[in-house]
N, C-alpha and C positions, 0 to 999 in steps of 0.2 A: 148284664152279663151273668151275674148269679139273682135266683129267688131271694126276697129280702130273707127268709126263713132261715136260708143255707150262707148265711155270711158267716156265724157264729162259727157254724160246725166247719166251715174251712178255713177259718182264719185259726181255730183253733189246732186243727191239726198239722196243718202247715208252720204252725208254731211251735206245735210239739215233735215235730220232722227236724225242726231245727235247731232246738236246744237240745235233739241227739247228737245231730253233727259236734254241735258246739261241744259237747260233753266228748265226744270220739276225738276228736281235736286235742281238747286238754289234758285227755286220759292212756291217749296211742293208745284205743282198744279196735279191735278188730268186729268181735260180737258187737258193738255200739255204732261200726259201721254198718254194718248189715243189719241195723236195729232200723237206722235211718233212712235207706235205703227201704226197707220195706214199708217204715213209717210215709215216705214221700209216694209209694205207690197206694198206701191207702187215702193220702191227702189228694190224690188225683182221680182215685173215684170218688173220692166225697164231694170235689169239684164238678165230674161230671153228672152226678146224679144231679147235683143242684143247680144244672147252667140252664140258662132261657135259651130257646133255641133262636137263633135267628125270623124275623119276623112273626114274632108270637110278640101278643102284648106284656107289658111288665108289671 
């Protein structure tokens, strides 16, 4: 699915996507919505930079 390379960098920032939410959750902030919210769009290009395309070797 992903290059072994790009595990790191998406697990990581899909993590860090989420302990804004988590943090927008605890805090009712609004900025820390839209913090995560942009955080989740760069964790989905970071995903698709680093996906295997379908029949390509792994």
């Amino acid at each position: 699915m992903f290059s072994r390379e790009g595990y790191p960098l998406v697990l990581s920032a899909a993590g860090l996507a989420v302990l804004t939410f988590a943090a927008a959750l605890r805090f009712r902030s609004w900025p820390l919505w839209l913090a995560g919210f942009v955080l989740t769009l760069v964790a989905l290009s970071v995903a698709w930079v680093y996906r295997t395309p379908i029949g390509m070797p792994t």
